[in-house]
N, C-alpha and C positions, 0 to 999 in steps of 0.2 A: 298768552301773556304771562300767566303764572311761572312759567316754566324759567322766563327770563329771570324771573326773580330766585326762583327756591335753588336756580343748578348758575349763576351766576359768581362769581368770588368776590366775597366783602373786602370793601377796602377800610382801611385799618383807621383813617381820618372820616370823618363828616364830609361831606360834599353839599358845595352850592346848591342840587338836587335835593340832598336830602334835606335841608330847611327847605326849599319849595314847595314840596311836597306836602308835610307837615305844617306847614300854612295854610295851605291850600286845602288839605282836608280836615285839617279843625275850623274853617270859617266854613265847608261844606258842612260840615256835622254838626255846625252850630244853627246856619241861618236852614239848612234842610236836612235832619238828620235820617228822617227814612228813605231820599233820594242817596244822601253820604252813606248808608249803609247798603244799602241794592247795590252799587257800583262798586264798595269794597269788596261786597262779596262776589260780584262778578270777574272782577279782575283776577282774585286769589285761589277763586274755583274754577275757571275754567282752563280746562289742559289745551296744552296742542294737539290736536288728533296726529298722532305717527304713524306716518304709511299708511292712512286710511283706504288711500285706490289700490293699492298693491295689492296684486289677483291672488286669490289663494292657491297652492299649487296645485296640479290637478289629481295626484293622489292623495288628498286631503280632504275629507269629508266633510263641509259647510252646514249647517242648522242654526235653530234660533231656539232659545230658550225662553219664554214668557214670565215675568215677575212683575212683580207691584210696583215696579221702579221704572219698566218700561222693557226691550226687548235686549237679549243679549247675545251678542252673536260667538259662536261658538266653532272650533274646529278640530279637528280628528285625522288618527291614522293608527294603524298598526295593530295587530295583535297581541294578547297576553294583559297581564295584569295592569293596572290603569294606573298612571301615572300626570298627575294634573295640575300646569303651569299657570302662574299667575304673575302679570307683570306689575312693574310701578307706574309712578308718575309720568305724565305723558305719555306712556308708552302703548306696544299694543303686542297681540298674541304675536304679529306678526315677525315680529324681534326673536321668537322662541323656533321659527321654524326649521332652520339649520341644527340645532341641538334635537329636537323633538326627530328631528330624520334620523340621526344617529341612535338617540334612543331606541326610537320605533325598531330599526335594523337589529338590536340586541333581543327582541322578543318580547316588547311592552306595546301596552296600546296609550297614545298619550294625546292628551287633550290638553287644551288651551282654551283661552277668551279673552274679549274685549271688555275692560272695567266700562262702566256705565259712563259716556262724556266721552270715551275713547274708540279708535277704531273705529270700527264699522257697525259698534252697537248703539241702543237710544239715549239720547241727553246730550246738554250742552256742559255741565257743571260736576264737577265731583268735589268727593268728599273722602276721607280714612272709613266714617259711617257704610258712605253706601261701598267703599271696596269691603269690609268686610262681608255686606248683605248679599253685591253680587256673587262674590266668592262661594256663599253661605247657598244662594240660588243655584248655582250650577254645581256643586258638589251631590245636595240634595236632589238634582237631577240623572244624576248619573246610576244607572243599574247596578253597575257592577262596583264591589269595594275598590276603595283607592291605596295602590298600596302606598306612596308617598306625593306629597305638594312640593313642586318646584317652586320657588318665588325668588323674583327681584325686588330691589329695595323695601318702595311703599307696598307692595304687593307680600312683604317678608312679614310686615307686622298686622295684613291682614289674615296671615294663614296662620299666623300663631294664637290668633283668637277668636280663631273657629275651635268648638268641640270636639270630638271623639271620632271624625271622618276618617284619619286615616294616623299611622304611628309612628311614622317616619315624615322627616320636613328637611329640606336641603334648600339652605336660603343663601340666595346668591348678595352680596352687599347690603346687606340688612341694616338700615339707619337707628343705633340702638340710642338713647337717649332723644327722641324725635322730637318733642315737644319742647325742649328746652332749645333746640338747634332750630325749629320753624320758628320758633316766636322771636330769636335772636334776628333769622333772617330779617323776616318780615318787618318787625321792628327796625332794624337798619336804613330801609329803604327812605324813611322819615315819618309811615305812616304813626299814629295818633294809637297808642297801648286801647284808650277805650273804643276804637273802634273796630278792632282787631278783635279784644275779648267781648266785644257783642256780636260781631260775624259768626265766634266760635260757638257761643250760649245760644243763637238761634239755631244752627245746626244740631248742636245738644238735643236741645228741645226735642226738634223736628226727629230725633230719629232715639231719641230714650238712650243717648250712651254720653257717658263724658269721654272728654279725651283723656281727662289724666288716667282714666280708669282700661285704656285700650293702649297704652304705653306700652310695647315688644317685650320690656325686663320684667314685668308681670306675671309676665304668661310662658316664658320660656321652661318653667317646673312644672307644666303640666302637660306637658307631652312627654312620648317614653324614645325618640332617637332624635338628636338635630344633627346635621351636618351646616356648618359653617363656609362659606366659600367667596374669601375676602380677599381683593388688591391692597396691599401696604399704604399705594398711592391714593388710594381713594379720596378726593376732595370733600367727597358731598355725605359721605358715610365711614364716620373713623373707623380704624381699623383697629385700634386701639380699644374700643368700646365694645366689639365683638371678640376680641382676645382675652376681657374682664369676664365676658359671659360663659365663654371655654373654660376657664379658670375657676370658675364659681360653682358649674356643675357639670359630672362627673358623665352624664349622658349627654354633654355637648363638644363634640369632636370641630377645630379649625382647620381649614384648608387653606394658607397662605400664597397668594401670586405676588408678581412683579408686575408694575409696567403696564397696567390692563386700565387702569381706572374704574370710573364706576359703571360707564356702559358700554364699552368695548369688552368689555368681561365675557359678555352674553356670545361674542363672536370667536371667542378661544377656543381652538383643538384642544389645548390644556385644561382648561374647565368641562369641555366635553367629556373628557378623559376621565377626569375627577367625577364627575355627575354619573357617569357610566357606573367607575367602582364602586361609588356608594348602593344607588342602586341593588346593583346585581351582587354584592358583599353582604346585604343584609336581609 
């Protein structure tokens, strides 16, 4: 359900919906507000699972990883230095496995996952929270050092605010300004600002982090290599926003496509290409 909403295009008027909407969940949050707020937050958190049955290949090493948040499933190939994929919203490792083949083929050993909610790992619900924790769980599981995080989108601004795991980050359409662009969305659809920033305050809560304080422009000065790797066209992640952040500092190189959008990107021989020279250049 989320998904319809956060990768949808706003229409530039009001719609008949959207006052429905907004009726209809300020009379829920008035006359029931702890049922109005379970279902907000149900609707907003829960992803699609993508390709969740799709088999893993069979040169691809399958595991589960254990953490407080429930089980993460995990997968593998190749030899050489560790290289470690992390997707966005809705998504799932499985999106990474044409790119991770290629990888692998150059002399890396590359790993992926499914965020918690997603895939084939545990949950119904996610959060930016728990993609950083799972992130934060499987990094820490890993033996060997990582030489660089692959990330898509939401998966872009969980790996920038992990710690000291690895020194290099190659983020493929990274949503920079995120918090100002979800609350526009969601806001649009007609839902109720205060029931939106109580969904956000109890997740706060529940897991010790604000979101202003996990915003992607934060955190982009504490790491020592980015690569950037952004379509012009991107609807749902400006491209504009990540060309500010190339611009601003001096250890943030951009990689500009045509034509790819925001998740067609992940299927590019050209982004393979790109992904490859960063890599093996640094």
């Amino acid at each position: 359900m989320s998904s319809k909403i956060y990768f949808s295009e706003r229409d530039s008027g009001r719609s008949v919906r959207f006052y429905t909407v907004r009726a209809i969940s300020k009379l829920a949050n008035k006359i029931a507000p702890k049922i109005a707020h379970k279902y907000t937050q149900k609707v907003l958190m829960t992803p699609v699972r993508h390709n969740s049955t799709q088999p893993v290949p069979s040169h691809f090493k399958s595991e589960t990883v254990e953490s407080s948040l429930g089980r993460i499933h995990v997968i593998s190939t190749g030899e050489g230095p560790t290289v470690l994929f992390t997707h966005g919203w809705s998504g799932s490792a499985s999106q990474f496995y044409p790119l991770m083949d290629h990888i692998a083929q150059l002399g890396f050993k590359v790993v992926a996952f499914d965020h918690y909610g997603h895939g084939k790992s545990a949950g119904e619900q996610a959060n930016l929270p728990k993609f950083i924790r799972a992130l934060d769980a499987v990094s820490s599981s890993l033996r060997e050092p990582i030489k660089a995080i692959v990330s898509h989108s939401m998966g872009s601004i969980a790996a920038l605010n992990l710690g000291a795991y690895t020194t290099q980050h190659i983020l493929i359409a990274p949503p920079f300004d995120f918090y100002t662009g979800f609350k526009s969305i969601i806001l649009s659809t007609g839902l109720p600002e205060s029931l939106f920033s109580g969904v956000l305050a109890a997740i706060e809560h529940e897991h010790n982090m604000e979101f202003t304080a996990l915003l992607p422009e934060q955190h982009v000065g504490k790491h020592e290599k980015i690569s950037i790797i952004h379509d012009k066209e991107d609807k749902f992640a400006e491209h504009k926003l990540a060309l500010q952040q190339a611009q601003l500092h001096e250890h943030v190189d951009i990689l500009s496509t045509e034509g790819l959008g925001h998740g067609r990107i992940l299927k590019s021989s050209q982004v393979f290409e790109l992904v490859a020279t960063q890599l093996v250049s640094h």
